[in-house]
C-alpha positions in Angstrom: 115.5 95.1 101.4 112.5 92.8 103.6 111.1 90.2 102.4 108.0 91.8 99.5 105.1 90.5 101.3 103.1 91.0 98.1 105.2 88.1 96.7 102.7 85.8 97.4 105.5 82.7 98.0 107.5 84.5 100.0 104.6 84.5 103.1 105.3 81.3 103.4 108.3 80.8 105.1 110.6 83.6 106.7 113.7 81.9 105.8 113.2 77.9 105.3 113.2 76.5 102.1 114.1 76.4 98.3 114.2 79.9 96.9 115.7 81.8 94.0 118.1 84.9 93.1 116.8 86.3 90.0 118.3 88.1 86.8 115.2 89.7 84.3 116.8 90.9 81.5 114.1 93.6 79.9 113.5 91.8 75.9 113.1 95.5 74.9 116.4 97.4 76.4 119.4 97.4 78.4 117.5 96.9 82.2 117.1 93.9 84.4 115.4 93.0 87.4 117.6 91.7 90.2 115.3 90.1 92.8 114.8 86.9 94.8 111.8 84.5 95.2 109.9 81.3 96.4 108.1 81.2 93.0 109.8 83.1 90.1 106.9 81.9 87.9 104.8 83.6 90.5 106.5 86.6 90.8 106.9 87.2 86.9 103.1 86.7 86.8 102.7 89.6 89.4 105.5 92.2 88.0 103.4 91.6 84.3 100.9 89.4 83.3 102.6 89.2 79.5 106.3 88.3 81.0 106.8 86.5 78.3 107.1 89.0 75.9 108.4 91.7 78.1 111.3 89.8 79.7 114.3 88.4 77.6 113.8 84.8 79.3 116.6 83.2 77.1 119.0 85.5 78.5 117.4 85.6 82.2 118.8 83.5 85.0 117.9 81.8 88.1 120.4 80.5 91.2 118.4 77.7 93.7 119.3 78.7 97.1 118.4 76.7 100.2 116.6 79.5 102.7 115.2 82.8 101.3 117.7 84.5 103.8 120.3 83.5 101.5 119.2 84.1 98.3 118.4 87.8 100.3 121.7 88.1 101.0 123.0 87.1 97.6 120.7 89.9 95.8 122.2 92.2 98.6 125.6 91.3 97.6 125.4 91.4 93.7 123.4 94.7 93.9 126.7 96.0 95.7 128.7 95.2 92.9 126.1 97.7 90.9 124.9 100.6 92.6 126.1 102.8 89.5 123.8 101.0 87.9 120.6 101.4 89.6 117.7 102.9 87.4 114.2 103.6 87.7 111.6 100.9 86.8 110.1 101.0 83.5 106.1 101.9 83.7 105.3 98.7 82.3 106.1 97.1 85.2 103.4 96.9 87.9 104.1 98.9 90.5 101.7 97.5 93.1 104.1 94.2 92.7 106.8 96.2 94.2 108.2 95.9 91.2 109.4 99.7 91.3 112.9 98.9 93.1 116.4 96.9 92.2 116.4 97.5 88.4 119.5 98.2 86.6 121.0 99.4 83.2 123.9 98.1 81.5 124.6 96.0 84.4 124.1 92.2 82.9 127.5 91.4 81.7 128.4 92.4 85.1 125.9 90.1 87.2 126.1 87.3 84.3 129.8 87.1 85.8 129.0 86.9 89.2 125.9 84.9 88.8 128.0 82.1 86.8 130.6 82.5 89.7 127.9 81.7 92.2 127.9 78.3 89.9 131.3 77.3 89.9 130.6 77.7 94.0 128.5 74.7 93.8 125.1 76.7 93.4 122.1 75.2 90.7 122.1 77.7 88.3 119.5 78.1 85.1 120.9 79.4 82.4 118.6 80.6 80.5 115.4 80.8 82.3 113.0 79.9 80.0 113.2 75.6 80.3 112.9 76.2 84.1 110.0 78.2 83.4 108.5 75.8 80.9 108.4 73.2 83.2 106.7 75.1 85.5 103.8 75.6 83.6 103.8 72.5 82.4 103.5 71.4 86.3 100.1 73.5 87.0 98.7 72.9 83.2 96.3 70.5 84.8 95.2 73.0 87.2 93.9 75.4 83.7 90.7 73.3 83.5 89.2 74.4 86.6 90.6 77.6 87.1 89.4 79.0 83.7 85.9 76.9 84.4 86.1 79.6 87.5 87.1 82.3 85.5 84.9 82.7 82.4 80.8 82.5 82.6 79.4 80.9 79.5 78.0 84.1 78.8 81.6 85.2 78.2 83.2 82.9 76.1 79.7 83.0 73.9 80.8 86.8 73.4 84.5 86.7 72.8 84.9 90.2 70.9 84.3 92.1 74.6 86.5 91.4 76.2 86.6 92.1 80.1 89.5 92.7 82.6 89.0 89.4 84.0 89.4 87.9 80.2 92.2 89.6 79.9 94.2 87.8 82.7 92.7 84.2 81.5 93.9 85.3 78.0 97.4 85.8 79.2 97.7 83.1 81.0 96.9 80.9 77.9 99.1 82.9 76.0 101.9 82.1 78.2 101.6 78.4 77.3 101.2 79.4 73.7 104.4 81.1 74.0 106.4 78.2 75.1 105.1 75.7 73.2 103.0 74.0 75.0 99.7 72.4 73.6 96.4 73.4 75.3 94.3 70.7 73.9 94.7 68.2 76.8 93.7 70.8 79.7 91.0 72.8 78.4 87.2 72.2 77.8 86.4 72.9 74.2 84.4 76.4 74.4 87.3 77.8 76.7 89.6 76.6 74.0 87.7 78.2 71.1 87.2 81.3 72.9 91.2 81.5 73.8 91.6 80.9 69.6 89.5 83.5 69.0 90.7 86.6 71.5 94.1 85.7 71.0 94.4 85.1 66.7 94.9 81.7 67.0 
């Protein structure tokens, strides 16, 4: 499989670098996502905007590798060990992300095994995803201020009941913090935070 140029991290580099072999475990059924990135945040983010709740991220995985071609040539390997697996993506997933290809059912225990092999090998594996993925966000949580500043018009967060496309992915965003615990107080300006409290329930 090349390199998805629609994962925005992987343009960066052809091969030099820190990337990542990924395991996506679906929250909802027996399927996983077997892939490899620059930025898994990212490239969560671009398969689904809610990857929070459609991912099982305290079951998924993630194996530091030191050049994208080897984390390419680890998903190459592992989805050897499963071609009886393969099945099609669910629709949830957005396709545009290339997220249509190397998905799998009933294939986890199997690639849990090897994955955890990788790690006796001397690879850094994080097991589960979701601290790694915490600390991401906590990382760019000082970039929210400005980016939603960008994002919403004063207009918008004055009318928070119609909500518009472009709400949508602000909402989601913030929901992802939401979701892993992490407090918006400290990065927000007050209206955005009142409007995030009132299109998401809070």
């Amino acid at each position: 499989m090349p390199i998805d140029p629609r994962d925005p991290a992987s343009i960066r580099s052809l091969s030099r670098g820190r990337c990542f072999l990924y395991v996506l475990p679906s929250a909802f059924e027996d399927l996983l996502k077997l892939g490899f990135s620059r930025d898994p945040l990212d490239r969560l983010q671009s398969l689904h905007r809610r990857y929070f709740e459609v991912f099982d991220l305290d079951r998924g995985l993630l194996v530091e590798t030191e050049t994208v071609r080897e984390a390419r040539a680890l998903e190459l390997a592992l989805g050897r060990l499963i071609p009886l697996h393969s099945a099609p993506a669910p629709l949830t997933v957005r396709h545009e992300a290339a997220g249509h290809t190397e998905w799998y059912r009933g294939a986890y225990e199997s690639l849990t095994e090897a994955v955890r092999a990788l790690a006796a090998q001397g690879h850094v594996l994080h097991e589960p995803l979701r601290p790694w993925l915490q600390q991401a966000l906590l990382t760019r949580r000082d970039l929210l201020f400005s980016w939603t500043q960008a994002m919403l018009t004063l207009e918008e967060l004055e009318a928070p009941a119609a909500i518009t496309p472009t709400q949508r992915v602000v909402r989601d965003a913030l929901d992802a913090y939401v979701a892993f615990g992490i407090a918006l107080e400290p990065a927000l300006p007050e209206a955005v935070l009142r409007w995030h409290r009132a299109v998401s329930g809070l």
